[in-house]
DRENBALUM-351211 format. One record per residue (C-alpha): y, z, x; residue in one letter; residue number from 0. Coordinates in nm, 2 decimals, m for minus. Each point is the difference from the previous one (the first is absolute). Layout:
% DRENBALUM-351211
      py      pz      px  resn  resi
       Y       Z       X     A   NUM
...
END
This chain:
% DRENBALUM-351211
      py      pz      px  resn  resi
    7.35    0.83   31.16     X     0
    0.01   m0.29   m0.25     X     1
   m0.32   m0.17   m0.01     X     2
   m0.39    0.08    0.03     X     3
   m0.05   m0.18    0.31     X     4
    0.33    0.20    0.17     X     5
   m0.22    0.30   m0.16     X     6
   m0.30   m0.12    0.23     X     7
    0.18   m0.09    0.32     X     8
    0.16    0.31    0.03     X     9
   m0.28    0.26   m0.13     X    10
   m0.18    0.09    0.32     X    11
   m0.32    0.17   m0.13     X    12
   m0.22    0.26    0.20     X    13
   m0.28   m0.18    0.16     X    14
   m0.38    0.17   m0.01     X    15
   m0.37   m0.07   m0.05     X    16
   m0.17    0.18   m0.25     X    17
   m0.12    0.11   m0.32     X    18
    0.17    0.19   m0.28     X    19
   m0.09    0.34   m0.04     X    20
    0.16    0.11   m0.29     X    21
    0.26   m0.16   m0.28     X    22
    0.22    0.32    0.12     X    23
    0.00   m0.20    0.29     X    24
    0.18   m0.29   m0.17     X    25
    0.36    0.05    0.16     X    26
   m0.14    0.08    0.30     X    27
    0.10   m0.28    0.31     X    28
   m0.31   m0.16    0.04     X    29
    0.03    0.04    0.40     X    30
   m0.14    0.36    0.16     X    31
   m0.20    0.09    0.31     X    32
   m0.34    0.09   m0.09     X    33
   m0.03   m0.30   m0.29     X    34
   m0.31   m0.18    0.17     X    35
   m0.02   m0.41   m0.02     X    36
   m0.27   m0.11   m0.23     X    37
   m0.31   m0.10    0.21     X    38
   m0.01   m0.37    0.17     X    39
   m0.35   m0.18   m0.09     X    40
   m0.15   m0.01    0.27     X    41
    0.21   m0.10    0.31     X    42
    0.24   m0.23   m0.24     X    43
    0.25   m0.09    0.13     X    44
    0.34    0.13   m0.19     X    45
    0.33   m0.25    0.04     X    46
    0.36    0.18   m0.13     X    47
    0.34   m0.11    0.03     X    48
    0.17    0.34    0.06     X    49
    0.31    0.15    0.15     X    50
    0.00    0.26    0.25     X    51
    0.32    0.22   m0.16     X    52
    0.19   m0.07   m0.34     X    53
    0.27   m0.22    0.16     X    54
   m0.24   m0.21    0.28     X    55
   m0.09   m0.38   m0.02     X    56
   m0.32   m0.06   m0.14     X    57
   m0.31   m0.13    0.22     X    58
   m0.37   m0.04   m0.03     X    59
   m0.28    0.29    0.09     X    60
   m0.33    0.11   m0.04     X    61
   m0.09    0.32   m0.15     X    62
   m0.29    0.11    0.21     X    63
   m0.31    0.24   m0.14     X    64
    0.15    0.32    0.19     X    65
    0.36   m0.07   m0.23     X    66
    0.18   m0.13    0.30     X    67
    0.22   m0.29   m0.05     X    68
    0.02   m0.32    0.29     X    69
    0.29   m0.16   m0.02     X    70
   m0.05   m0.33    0.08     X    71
    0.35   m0.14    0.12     X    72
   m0.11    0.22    0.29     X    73
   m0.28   m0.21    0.13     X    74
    0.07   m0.28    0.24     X    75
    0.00   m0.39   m0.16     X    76
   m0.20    0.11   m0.28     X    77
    0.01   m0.36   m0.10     X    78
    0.19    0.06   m0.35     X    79
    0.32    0.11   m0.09     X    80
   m0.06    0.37    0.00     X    81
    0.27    0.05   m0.31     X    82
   m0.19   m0.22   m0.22     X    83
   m0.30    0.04   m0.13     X    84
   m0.02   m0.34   m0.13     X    85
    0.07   m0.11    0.38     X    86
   m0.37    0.19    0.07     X    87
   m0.19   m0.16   m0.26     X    88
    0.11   m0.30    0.03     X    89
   m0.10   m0.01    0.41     X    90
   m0.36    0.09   m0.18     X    91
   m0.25    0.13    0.17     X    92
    0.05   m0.02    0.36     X    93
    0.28    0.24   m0.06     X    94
   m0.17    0.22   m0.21     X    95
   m0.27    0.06    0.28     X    96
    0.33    0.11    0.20     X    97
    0.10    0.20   m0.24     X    98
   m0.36    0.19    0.03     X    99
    0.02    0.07    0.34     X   100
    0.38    0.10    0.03     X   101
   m0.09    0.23   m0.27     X   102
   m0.29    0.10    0.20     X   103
    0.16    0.08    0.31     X   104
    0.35    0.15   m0.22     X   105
    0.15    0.32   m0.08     X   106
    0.30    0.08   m0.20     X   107
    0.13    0.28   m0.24     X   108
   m0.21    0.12   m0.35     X   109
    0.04   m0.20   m0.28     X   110
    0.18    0.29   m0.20     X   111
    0.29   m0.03    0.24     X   112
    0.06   m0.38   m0.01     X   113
    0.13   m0.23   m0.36     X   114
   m0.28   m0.22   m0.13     X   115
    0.16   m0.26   m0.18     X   116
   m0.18   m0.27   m0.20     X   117
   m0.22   m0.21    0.25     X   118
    0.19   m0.31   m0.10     X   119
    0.31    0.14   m0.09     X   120
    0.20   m0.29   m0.07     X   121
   m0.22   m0.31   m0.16     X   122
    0.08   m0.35    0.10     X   123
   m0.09   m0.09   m0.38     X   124
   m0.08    0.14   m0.30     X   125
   m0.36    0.24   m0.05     X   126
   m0.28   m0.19   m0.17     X   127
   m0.16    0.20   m0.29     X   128
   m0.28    0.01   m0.22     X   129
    0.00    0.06   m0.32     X   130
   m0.31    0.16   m0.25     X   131
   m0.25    0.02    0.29     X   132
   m0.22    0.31   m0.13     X   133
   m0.18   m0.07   m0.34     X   134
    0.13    0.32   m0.13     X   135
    0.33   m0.03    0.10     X   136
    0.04   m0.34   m0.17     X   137
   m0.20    0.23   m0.36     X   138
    0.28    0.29    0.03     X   139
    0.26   m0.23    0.02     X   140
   m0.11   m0.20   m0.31     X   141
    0.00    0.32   m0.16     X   142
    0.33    0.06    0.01     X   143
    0.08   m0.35   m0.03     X   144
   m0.22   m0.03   m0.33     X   145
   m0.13   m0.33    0.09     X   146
   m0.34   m0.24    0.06     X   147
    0.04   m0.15    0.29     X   148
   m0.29   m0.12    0.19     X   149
   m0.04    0.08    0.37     X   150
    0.20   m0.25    0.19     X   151
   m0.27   m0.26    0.19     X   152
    0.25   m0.03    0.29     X   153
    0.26    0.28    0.17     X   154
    0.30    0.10   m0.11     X   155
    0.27   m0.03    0.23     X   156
    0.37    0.13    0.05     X   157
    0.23    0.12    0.22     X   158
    0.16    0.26    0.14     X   159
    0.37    0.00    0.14     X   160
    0.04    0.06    0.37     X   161
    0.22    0.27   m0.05     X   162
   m0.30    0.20   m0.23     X   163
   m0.12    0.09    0.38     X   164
    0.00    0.38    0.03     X   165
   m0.09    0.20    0.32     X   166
   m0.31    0.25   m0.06     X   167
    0.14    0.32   m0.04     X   168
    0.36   m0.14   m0.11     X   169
    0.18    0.10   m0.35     X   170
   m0.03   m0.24   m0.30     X   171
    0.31    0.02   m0.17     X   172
    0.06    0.06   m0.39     X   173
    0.27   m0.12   m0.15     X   174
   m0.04    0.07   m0.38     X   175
    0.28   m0.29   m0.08     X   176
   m0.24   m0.21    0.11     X   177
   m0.36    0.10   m0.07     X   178
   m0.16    0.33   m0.15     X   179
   m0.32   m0.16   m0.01     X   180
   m0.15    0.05    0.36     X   181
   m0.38   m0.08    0.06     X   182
   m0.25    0.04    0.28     X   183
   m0.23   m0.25    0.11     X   184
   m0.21    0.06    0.32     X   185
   m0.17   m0.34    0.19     X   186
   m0.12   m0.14    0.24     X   187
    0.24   m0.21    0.23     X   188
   m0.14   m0.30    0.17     X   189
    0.18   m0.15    0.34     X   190
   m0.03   m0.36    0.08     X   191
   m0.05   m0.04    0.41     X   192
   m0.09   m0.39    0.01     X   193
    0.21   m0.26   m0.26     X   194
   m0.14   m0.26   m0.21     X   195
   m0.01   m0.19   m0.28     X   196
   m0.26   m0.08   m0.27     X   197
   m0.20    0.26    0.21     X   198
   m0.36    0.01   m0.10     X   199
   m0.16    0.33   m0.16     X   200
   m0.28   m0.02    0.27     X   201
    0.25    0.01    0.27     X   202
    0.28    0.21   m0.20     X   203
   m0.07    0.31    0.23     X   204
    0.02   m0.15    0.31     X   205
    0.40   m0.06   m0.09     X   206
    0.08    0.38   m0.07     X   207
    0.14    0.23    0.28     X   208
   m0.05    0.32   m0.12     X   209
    0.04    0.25   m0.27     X   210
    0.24    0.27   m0.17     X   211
    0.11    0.25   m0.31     X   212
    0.22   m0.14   m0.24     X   213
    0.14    0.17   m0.31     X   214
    0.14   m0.34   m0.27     X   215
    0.24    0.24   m0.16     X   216
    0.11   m0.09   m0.35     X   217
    0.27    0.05   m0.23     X   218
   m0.20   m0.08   m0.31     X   219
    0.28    0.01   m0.24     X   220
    0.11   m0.33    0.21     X   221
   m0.31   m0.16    0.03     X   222
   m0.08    0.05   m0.35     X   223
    0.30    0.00   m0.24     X   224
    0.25   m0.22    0.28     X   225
    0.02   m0.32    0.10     X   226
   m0.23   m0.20   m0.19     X   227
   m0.28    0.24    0.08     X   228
   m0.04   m0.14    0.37     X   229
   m0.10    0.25    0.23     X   230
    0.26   m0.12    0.27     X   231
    0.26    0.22   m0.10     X   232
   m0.17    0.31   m0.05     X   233
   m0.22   m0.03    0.33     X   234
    0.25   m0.04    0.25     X   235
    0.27    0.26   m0.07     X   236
    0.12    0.12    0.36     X   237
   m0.21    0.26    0.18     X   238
   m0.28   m0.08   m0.24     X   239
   m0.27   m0.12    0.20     X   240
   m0.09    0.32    0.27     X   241
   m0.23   m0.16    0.30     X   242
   m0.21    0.14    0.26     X   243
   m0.01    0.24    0.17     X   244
   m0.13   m0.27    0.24     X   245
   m0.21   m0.30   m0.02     X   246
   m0.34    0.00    0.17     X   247
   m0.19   m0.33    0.14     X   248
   m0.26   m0.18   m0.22     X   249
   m0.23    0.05    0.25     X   250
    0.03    0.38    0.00     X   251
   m0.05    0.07   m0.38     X   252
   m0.18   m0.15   m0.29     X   253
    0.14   m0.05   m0.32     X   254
   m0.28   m0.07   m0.23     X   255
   m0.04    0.39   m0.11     X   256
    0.32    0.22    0.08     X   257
    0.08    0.29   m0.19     X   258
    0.35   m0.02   m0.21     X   259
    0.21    0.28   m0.10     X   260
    0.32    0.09   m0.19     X   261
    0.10    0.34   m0.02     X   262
    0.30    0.16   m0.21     X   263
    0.12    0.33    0.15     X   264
   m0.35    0.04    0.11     X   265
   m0.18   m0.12   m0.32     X   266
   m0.19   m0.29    0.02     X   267
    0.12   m0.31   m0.17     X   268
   m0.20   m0.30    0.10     X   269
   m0.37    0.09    0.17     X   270
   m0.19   m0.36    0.05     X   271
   m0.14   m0.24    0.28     X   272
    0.08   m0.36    0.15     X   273
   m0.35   m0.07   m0.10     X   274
    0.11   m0.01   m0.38     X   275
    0.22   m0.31    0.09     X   276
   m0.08   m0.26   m0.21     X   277
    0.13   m0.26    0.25     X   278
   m0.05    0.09    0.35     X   279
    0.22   m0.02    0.30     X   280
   m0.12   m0.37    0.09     X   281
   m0.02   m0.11   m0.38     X   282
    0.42    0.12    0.02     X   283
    0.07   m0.21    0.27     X   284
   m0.21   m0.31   m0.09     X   285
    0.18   m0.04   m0.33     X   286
    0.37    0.13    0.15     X   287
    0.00   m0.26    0.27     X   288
   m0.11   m0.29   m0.23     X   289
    0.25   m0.21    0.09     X   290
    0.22    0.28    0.13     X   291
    0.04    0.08    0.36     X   292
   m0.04    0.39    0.15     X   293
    0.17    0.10    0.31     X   294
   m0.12    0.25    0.23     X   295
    0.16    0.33   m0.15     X   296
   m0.05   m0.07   m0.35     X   297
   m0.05    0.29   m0.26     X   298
   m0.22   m0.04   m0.23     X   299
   m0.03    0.29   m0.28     X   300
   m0.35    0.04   m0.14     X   301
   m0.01    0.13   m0.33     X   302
    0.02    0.38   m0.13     X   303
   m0.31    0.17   m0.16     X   304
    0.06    0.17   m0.35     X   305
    0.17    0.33   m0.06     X   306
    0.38   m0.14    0.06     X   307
    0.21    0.27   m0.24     X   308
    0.13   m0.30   m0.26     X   309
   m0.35   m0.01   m0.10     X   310
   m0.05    0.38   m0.05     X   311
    0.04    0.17   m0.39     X   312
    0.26    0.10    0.06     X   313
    0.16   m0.25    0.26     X   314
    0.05    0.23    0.30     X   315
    0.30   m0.14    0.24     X   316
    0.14    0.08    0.35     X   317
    0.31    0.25   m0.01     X   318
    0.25    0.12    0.24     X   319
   m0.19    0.31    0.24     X   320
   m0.34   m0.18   m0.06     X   321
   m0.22   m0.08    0.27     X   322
   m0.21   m0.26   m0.02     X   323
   m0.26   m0.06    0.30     X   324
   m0.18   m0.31    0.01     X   325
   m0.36    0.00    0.24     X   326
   m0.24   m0.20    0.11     X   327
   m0.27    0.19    0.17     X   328
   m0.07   m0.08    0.35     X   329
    0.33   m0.24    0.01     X   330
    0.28    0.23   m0.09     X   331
    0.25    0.20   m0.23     X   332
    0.31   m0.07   m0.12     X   333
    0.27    0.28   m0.12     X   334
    0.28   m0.02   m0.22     X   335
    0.22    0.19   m0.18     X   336
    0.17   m0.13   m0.30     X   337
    0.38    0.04    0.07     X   338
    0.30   m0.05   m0.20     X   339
    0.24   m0.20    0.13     X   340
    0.36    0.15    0.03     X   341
    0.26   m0.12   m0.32     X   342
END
């Protein structure tokens, strides 16, 4: 096993819904009858790529309120390629009213039996990401950064490799030859349904398909000591960006006020709400599409709150063992454990 992305391809994590109970629980698979789903809001709707076994093909499903999973490639012309779940949001909403009422009308196994893997598992391009989006994140970084800066007017954008994609309950690997420096950053992750260009804030909304849990894993010592201090390098290490556990509609959720959450082996890291953004969802996608088109599937990374560990005294980094769970209430949970990957 030569390489980090051979580590991630051929790791086959437990799959499970759930909450940690315990940092004794920290090697423990995250998979296990009796782990219940986090509650949907509502009667949102919850779209996952997942595989039925460890070796199966993956296709698209709906995790229902009662923990059963539809598979989707089952239904009859669903009218989207039922492998892709950019195929679904790009046939927009006609489809996703199918969706509803296959779901509906559905059965299928428990989630705990099935894989969930990353709702867009493989990007077409790189995740959009912004940068310094909470007030106090953007004050604890210049803490340790010892400088003046004032408040950028405008977002700060990067990216994040395709390859960063993670699934929800898959291992991160650590590879001390090339980072030692791990960090946690819980957000918000945006979907664009409808594309445009030079999209209007008043209108931004209207262009976004749903939403899901992103964690922008860093190796800090890259971002900050590497490459000219550009972020690039550092952000997109393989396996670094966990998603999901499934993306739910704009129209089922509202992101103005979720509840963000980074715990540590059960100790809460980051503990902060969407409504501390200082630019909102449609602000982001005004000022990203300015002269820049989005495609239907687009990721778009929000910002992290404060608490990340390179801000902490002492700085406080991910280690092999570690578990680092990463929640937005009423959307979802994701569940990795650091692992080391094989010399």
């Amino acid at each position: 096993m030569s390489t980090r992305r051979d580590f991630l391809n051929l790791t086959v994590a437990a799959t499970a819904v759930g909450t940690l109970a315990s940092a004794a629980s920290a090697q423990a698979p995250a998979a296990g009858p009796g782990r219940p789903i986090p509650p949907a809001v509502g009667d949102a709707l919850r779209l996952v790529t997942f595989t039925p076994d460890a070796t199966g093909a993956p296709r698209l499903g709906v995790v229902r309120s009662d923990g059963r999973v539809v598979d989707l490639s089952r239904a009859p012309s669903p009218g989207f390629d039922p492998a892709r779940m950019v195929s679904l949001i790009e046939a927009g909403p006609v489809a996703l009213d199918a969706v509803r009422r296959i779901a509906a009308a559905g059965d299928g196994p428990k989630v705990d039996t099935v894989r969930l893997l990353a709702p867009i598992p493989t990007p077409t391009r790189n995740i959009y990401a912004v940068g310094w989006n909470y007030l106090e994140h953007f004050a604890e970084g210049q803490a340790v950064r010892g400088t003046n800066m004032e408040y950028p007017a405008h977002p700060v954008f990067f990216t994040k490799g395709v390859n960063t994609v993670n699934g929800p309950y898959d291992p991160i690997p650590y590879d001390p030859t090339v980072s030692t420096a791990i960090d946690w950053e819980v957000e918000l992750a945006v979907i664009i349904g409808t594309a445009g260009r030079n999209i209007k804030e008043a209108e931004a909304m209207s262009h976004v398909f749903g939403y899901s849990v992103i964690n922008d894993t860093t190796a800090r010592d890259m971002q900050i000591k590497l490459h000219g201090g550009q972020w690039f390098k550092g952000k997109s290490l393989d396996g670094y960006g966990p998603l999901g556990p499934w993306i739910v509609p704009a129209s089922d959720i509202d992101p103005s006020d979720l509840h963000l959450i980074t715990r540590v082996n059960g100790v809460v890291k980051q503990d902060a709400s969407t409504q501390q953004m200082y630019f909102k969802v449609a602000r982001i996608i005004a000022e990203l599409s300015h002269g820049l088109t989005l495609v239907p599937g687009d990721i778009i990374a929000t910002g992290t709150p404060p608490g990340i560990g390179n801000a902490r005294k002492p700085p406080e980094y991910l280690k092999p063992g570690d578990v680092m769970e990463t929640e937005i209430v009423g959307l979802g949970t994701l569940r990795n454990v650091i692992q080391a990957v094989p010399a």
